[in-house]
C-alpha positions as CSV (number, residue, x, y, z in Angstrom):
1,X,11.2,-14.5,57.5
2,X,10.0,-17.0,54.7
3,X,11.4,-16.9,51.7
4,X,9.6,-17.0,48.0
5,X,12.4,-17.7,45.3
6,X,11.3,-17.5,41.5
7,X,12.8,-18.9,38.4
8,X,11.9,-16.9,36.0
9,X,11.8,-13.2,35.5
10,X,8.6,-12.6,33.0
11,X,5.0,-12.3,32.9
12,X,4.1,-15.4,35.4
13,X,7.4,-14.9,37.3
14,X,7.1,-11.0,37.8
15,X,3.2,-11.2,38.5
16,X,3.8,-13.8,41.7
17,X,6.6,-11.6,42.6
18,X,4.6,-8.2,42.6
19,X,1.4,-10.3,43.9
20,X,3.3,-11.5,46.6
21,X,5.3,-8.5,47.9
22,X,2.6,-6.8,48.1
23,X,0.3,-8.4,50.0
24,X,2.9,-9.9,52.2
25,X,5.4,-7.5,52.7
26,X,7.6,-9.1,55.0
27,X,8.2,-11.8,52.4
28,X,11.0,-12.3,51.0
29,X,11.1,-12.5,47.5
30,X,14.0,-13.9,45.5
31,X,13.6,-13.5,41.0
32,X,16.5,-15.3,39.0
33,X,16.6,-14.1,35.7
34,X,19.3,-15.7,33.2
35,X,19.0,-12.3,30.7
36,X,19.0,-9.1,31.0
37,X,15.4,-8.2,30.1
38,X,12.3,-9.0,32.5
39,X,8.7,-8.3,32.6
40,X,8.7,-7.8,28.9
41,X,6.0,-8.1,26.3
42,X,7.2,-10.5,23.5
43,X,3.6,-10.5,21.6
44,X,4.9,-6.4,20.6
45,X,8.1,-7.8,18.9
46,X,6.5,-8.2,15.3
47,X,5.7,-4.3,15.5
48,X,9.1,-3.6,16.9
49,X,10.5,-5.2,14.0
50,X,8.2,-3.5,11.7
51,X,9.0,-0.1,13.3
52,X,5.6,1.1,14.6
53,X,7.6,0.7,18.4
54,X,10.6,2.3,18.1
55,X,12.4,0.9,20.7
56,X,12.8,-2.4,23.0
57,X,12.2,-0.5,26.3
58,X,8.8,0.3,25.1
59,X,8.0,-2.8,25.4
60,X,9.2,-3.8,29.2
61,X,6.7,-3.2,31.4
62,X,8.7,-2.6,34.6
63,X,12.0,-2.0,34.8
64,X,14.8,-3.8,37.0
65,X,15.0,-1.0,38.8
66,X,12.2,-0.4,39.6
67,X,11.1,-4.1,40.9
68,X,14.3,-3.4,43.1
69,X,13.8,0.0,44.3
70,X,10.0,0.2,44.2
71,X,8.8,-3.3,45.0
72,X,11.8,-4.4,47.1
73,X,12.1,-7.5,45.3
74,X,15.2,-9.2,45.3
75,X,15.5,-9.4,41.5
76,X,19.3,-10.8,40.4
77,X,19.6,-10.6,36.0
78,X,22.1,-12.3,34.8
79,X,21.5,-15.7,37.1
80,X,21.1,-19.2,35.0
81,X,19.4,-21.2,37.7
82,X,21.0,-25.0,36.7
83,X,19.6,-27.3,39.8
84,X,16.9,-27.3,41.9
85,X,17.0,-29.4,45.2
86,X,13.3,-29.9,46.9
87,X,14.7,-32.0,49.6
88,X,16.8,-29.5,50.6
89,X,14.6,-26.9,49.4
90,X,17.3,-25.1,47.5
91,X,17.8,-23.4,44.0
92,X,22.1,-23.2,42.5
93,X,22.0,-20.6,39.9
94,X,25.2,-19.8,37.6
95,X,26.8,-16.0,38.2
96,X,30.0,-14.3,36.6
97,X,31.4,-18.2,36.5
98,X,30.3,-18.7,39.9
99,X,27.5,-20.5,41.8
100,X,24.8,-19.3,44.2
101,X,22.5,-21.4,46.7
102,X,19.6,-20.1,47.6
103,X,17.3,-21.5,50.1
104,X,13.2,-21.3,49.9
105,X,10.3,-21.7,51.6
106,X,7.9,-21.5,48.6
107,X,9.0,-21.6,45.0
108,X,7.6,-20.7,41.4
109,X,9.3,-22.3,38.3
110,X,8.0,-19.9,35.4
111,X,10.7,-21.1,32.9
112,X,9.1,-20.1,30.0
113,X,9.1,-21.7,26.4
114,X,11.9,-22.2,23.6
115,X,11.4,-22.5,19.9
116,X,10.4,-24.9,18.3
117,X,13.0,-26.9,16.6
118,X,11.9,-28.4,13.0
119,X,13.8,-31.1,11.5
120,X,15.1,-29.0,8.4
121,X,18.9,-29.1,7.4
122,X,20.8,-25.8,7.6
123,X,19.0,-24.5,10.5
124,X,22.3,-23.2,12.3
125,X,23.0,-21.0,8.3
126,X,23.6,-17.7,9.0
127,X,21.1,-15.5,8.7
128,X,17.9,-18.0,9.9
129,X,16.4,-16.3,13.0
130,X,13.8,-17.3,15.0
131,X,11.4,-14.8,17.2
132,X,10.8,-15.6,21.2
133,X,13.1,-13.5,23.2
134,X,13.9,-9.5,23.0
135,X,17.9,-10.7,21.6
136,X,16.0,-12.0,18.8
137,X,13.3,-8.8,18.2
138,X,16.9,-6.6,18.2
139,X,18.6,-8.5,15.5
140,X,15.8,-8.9,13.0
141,X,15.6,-4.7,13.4
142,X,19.3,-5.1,12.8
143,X,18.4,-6.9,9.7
144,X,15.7,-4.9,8.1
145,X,17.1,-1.2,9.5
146,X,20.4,-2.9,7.3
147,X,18.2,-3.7,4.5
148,X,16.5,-0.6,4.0
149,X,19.2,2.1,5.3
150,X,22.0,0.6,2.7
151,X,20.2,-0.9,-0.4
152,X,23.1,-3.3,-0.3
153,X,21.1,-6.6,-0.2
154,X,21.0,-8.7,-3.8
155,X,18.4,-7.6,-5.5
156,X,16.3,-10.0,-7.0
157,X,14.5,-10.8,-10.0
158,X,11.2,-9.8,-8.9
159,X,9.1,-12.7,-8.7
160,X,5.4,-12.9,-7.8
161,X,5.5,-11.9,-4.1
162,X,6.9,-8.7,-5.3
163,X,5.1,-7.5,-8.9
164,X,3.5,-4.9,-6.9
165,X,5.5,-3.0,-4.8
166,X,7.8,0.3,-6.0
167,X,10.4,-0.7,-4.3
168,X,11.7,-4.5,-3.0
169,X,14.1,-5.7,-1.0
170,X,16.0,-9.2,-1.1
171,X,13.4,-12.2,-0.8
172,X,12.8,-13.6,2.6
173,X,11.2,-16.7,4.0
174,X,9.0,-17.5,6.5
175,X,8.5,-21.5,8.0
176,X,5.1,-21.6,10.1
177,X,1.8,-20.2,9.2
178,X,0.9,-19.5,12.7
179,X,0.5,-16.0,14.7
180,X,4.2,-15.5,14.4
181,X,4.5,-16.2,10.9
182,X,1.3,-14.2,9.8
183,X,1.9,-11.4,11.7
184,X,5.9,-11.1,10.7
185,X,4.7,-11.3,7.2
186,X,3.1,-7.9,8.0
187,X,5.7,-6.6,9.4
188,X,8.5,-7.7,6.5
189,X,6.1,-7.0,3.8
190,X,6.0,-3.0,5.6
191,X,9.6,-2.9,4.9
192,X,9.6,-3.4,1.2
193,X,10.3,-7.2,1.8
194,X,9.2,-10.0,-1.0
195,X,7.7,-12.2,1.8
196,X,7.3,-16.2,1.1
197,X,5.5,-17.8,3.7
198,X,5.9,-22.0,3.9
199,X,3.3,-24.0,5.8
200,X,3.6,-27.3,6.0
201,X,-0.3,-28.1,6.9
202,X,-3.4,-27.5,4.6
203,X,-3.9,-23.7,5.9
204,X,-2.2,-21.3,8.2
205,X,-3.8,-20.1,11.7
206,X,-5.0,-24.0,12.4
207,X,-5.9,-22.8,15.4
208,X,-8.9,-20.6,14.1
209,X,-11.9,-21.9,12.3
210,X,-11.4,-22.7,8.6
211,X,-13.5,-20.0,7.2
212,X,-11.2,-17.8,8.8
213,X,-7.9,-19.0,8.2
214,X,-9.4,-19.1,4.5
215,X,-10.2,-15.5,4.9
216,X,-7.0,-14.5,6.0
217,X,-5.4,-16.3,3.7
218,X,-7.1,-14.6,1.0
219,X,-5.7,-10.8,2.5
220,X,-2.1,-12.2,2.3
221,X,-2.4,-12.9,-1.0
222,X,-3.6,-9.7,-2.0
223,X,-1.3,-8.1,0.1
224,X,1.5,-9.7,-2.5
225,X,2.5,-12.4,0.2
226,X,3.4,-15.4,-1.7
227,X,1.9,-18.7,0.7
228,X,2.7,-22.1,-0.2
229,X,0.5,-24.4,2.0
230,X,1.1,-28.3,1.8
231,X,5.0,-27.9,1.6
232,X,6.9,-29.5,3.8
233,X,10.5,-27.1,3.6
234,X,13.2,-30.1,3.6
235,X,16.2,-27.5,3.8
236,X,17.5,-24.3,4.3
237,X,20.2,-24.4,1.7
238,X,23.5,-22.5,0.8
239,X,27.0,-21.9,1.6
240,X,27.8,-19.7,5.3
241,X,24.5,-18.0,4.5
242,X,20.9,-18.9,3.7
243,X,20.3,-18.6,-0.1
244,X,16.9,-20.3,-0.5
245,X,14.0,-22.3,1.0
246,X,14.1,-25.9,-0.5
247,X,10.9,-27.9,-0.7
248,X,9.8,-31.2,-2.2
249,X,9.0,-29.1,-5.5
250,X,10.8,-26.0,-6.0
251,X,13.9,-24.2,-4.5
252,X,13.2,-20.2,-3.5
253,X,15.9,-18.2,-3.1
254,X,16.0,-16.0,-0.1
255,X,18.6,-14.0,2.1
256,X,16.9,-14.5,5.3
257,X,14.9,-17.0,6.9
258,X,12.5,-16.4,9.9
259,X,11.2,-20.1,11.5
260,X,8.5,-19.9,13.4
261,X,6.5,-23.0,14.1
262,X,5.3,-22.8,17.7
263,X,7.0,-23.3,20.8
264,X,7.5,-26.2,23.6
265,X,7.8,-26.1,27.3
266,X,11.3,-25.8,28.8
267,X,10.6,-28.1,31.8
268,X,14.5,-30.2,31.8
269,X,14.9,-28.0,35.0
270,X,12.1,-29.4,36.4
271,X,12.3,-32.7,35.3
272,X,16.0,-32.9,36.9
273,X,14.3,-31.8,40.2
274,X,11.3,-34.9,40.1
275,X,8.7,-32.3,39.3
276,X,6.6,-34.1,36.6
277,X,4.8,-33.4,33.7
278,X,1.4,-33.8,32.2
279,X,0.2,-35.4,29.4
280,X,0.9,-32.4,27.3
281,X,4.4,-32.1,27.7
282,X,4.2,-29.4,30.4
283,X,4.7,-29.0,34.2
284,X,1.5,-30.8,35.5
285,X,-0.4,-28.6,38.5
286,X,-3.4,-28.4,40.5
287,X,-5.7,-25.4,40.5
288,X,-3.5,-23.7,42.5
289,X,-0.7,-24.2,40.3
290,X,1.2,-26.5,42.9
291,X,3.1,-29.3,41.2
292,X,3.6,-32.6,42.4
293,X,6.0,-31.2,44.7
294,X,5.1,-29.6,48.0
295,X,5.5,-26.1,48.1
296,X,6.6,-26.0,44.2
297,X,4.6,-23.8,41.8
298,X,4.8,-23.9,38.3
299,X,3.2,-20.8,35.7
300,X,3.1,-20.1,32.6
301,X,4.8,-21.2,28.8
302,X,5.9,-24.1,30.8
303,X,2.9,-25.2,32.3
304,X,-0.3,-27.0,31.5
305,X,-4.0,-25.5,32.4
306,X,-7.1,-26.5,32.6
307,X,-9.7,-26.2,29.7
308,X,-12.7,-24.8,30.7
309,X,-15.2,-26.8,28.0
310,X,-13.6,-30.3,28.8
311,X,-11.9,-29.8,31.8
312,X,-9.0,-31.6,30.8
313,X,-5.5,-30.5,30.2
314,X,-4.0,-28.5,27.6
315,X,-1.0,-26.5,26.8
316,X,-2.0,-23.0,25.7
317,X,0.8,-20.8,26.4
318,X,-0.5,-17.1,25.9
319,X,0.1,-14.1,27.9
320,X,-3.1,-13.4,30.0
321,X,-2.7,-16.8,31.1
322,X,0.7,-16.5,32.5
323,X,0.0,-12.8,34.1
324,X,-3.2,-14.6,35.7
325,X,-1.5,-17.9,37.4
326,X,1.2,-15.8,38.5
327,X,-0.7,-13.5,40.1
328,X,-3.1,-16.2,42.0
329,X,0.3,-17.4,42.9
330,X,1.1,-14.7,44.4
331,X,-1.3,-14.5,46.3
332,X,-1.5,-18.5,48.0
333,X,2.1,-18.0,48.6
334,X,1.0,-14.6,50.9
335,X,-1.3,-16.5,52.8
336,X,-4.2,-16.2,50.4
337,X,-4.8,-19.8,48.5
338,X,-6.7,-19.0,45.2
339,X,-6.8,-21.2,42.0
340,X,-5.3,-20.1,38.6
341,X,-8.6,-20.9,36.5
342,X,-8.9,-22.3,33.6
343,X,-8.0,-21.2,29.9
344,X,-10.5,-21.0,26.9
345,X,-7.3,-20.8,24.6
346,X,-9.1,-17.3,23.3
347,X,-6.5,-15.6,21.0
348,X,-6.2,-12.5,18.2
349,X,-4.3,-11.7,15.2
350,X,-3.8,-8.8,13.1
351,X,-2.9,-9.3,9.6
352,X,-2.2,-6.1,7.6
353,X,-5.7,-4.9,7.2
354,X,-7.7,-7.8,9.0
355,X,-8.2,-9.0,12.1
356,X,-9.3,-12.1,13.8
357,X,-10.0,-13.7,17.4
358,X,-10.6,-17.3,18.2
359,X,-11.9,-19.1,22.0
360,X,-12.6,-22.5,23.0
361,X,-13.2,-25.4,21.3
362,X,-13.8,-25.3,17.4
363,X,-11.8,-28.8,15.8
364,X,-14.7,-30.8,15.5
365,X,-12.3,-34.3,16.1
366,X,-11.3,-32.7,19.4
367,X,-15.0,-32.1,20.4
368,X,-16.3,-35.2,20.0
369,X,-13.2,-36.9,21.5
370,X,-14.4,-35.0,24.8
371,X,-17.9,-36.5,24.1
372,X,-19.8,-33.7,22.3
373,X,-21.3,-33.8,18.9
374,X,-20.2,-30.8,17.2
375,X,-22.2,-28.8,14.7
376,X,-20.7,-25.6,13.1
377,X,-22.4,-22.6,10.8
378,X,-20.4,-19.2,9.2
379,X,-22.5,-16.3,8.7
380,X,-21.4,-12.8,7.6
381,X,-22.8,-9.8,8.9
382,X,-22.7,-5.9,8.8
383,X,-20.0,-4.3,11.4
384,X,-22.2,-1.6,11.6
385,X,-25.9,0.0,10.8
386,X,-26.4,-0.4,7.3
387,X,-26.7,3.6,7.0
388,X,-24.1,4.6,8.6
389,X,-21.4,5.7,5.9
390,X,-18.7,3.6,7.6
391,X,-18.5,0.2,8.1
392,X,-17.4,-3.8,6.8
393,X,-18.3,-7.1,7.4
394,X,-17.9,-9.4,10.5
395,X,-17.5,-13.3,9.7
396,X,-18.3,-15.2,12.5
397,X,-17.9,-19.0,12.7
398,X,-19.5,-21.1,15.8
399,X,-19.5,-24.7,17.2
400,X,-21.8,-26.3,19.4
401,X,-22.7,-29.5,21.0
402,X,-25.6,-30.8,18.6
403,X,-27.6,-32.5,21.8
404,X,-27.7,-30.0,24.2
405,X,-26.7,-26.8,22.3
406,X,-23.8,-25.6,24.5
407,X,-21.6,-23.6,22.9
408,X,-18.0,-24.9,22.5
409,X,-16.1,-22.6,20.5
410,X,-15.9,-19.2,17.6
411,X,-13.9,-17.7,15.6
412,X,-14.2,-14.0,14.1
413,X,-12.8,-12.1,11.3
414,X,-13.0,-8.6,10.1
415,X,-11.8,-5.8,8.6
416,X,-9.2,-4.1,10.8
417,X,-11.2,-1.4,13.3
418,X,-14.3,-3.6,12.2
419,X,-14.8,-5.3,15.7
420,X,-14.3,-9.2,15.3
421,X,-11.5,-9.1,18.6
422,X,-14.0,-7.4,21.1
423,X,-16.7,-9.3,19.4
424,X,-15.2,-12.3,20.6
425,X,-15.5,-11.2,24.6
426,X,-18.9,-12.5,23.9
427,X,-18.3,-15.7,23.2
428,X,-15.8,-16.4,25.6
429,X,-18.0,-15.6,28.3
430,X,-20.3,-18.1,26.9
431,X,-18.0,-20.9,26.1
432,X,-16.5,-20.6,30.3
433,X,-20.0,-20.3,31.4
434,X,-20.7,-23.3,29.5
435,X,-24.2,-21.4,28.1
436,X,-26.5,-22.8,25.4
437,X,-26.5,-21.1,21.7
438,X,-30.0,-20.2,22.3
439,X,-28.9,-17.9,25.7
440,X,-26.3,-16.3,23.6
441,X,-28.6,-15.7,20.9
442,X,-30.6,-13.6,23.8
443,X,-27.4,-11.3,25.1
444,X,-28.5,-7.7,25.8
445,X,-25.3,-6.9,23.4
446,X,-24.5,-3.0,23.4
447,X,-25.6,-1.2,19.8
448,X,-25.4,2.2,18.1
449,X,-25.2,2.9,14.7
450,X,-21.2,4.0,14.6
451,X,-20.9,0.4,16.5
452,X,-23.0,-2.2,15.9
453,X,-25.8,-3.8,14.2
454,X,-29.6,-3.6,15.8
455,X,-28.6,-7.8,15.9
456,X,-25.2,-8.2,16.1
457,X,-23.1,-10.5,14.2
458,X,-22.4,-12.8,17.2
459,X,-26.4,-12.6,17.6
460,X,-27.2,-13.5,14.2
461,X,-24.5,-16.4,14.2
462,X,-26.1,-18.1,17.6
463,X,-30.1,-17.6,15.7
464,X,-28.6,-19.5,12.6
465,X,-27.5,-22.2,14.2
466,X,-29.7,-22.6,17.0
467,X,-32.4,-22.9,13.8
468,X,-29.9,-25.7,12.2
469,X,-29.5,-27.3,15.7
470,X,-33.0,-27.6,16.2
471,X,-33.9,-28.9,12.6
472,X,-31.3,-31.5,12.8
């Protein structure tokens, strides 16, 4: 009987496992997973801590139990895999202070991610969390079911994060303006919270197109969240405990501190083992996901894809991805070789009463270093029929390659219900088809009055700029 052994026991591990099993049942499939928790959904944590989700199991999508009992897949929690050995195709993995060898035919290293580490003194100050694992989702609840069930956290002078709310508890900081950091202001600011958000760049959510990180940064700060952008947070200062946020230019005080800015491969497993990396940092694979090493499969926070405008590498490390590769995967490793495919790095956001979806490419330095010549437009548009007694507005930001018109990238923002994320699925089927602006202006896009506009925002946007393409 072959064996498939995987490191790993979330989205890309559990995926390949599933995938695997079930095509293949006389596989054997082997899942080491150092915690407790598997097949969990991390992105839900934020509204875990904000108490819409009222408990971590809601967020698991299988259960140990029943990948054992159900799948038949030899899941072990608990297991710290510390060495793997491709020439004698063996995994050691740390138990109740003993070791276990396991031997493989085919295996999957889905290692995951780890916080990024900043260089700020007073990181290790009690009370400074960070936010990538379900240990970390349960103490911040800890922290704010404390705060608000007691009333015993210092009260503060109530500064300008906090001049509108009845009620407030102790200041708190946040370090990164990224999805984390925007979406855990939300969920802070819900629980009565004076939120300060630091970010050390020129606006938060880089990643999305400037008109709509300025958008969203304009609903923070009427939602009373204090954001300091161009600081650069040099410490984390006070005795045991956090006590403020120390910048080049002013020194907050705060009694808790949430960093947040991004994430990194864990890959020293595979490095150890000769797997190598790619230019990003990550495990470097074919389309089928197979490293370097025969045989050895790497999946997803820990391992590069392919970018479907430049075809080049890129470390996106997002959810759908990891479920897909894993799955595909599973599937080679039954007999069936199929290729991961590539990523668009297509992403959403809520923030309090806005939301926002991004794809492909939309830095205009990055587009021209993969030889395009980039030209951009913003246009705002009606969510809905303009009689229709409900309704916002849809901003909608798109780059394309000047020359030939394809279209690289977009970014969408809108009221919350308003449509800008499933506006987006438009665009990204254009930026992986690689289609021209003026074939997206032509979509036959779905429209009635509750839903749409006669043109729809994404329409309008491609017409606006296929007119400044041409007149260029």
């Amino acid at each position: 009987m072959s064996t498939f052994v995987v490191v790993g026991g979330d989205a890309a591990g559990m995926s390949a496992a599933s995938k695997a099993k079930r095509d293949d049942p006389e596989l054997d499939v082997v899942v080491f997973e150092q915690g407790e928790w598997v097949s969990y959904g991390a992105c839900g944590l934020p509204y875990y801590i904000k108490g819409e989700i009222q408990s971590l199991e809601e967020l698991v999508s299988v259960t140990p139990e029943e990948f054992r009992q159900e799948r038949d897949i030899d899941l072990r929690t608990g297991h710290e895999v510390v060495d793997i050995d491709p020439s004698d195709r063996t995994v050691t993995a740390r138990h109740d202070g003993g070791a276990v060898v396991q031997e493989y035919d085919q295996l999957l290293v889905a290692t995951g991610s780890e916080a990024v580490t900043p260089p700020i003194d007073g990181l290790d100050r009690a009370g400074v969390y960070t936010l990538g694992s379900m240990s970390d989702g349960k103490e911040l609840r800890e922290y704010v079911g404390r705060a608000r069930s007691t009333g015993d956290l210092q009260q503060p002078d109530r500064g300008p994060a906090c001049q509108f709310l009845e009620t407030c508890n102790g200041p708190v900081g946040i370090v990164g303006g990224g999805y984390i950091g925007v979406e855990m202001a939300e969920a802070l600011a819900a629980n009565d919270f004076e939120v300060h958000l630091f970010q050390r760049g020129d606006r938060i959510l880089k990643q999305f197109s400037t008109a709509t990180s300025e958008t969203v940064l304009e609903h923070l700060g009427a939602q009373d969240i204090a954001v300091y952008l161009n600081t650069e947070v040099r410490e984390l200062a006070g005795s045991d405990a956090v006590e403020a946020v120390v910048t080049e230019n002013d020194r907050v005080p705060v009694e808790m501190v949430l960093v947040g800015t991004g994430v990194r491969p864990r890959t020293d497993l595979a490095e150890d083992a000769g797997i190598e990396l790619g230019e990003t940092g990550a495990i470097a694979t074919d389309a089928y996901r197979e490293t370097n090493v025969p045989d050895v499969y790497a999946a997803g926070d820990c391992a590069e894809a392919e970018h479907v405008v430049t075809g080049d590498p890129v470390y996106v490390p997002l959810a759908l991805t990891a479920n897909r590769h894993g799955r595909a995967i599973g599937r080679t490793v039954a007999g069936e070789p199929t290729e991961g495919g590539g990523v668009a790095g297509t992403a959403a956001v809520k923030a309090f009463e806005m939301e926002a979806a991004r794809t492909g490419i939309l830095d205009h330095d990055t587009a021209r270093d993969a030889g395009f010549e980039p030209v951009t437009e913003t246009i705002e548009a009606k969510s809905r029929a303009g009689y229709y007694p409900e309704g916002g507005t849809v901003q909608v930001t798109l780059t394309v390659d000047g020359p030939s018109g394809r279209v690289l990238g977009g970014s969408l923002v809108s009221e919350y219900g308003e449509g800008a994320v499933h506006r987006s699925h438009a665009l990204v089927g254009a930026v992986t088809e690689g289609v021209t602006v003026d074939a997206l202006s032509n979509y036959d896009l779905a429209y009635a009055p509750p839903f749409n506009t006669t043109w729809d925002p994404v329409l309008t946007a491609a017409k606006v700029l296929e007119g400044k393409r041409r007149s260029r």
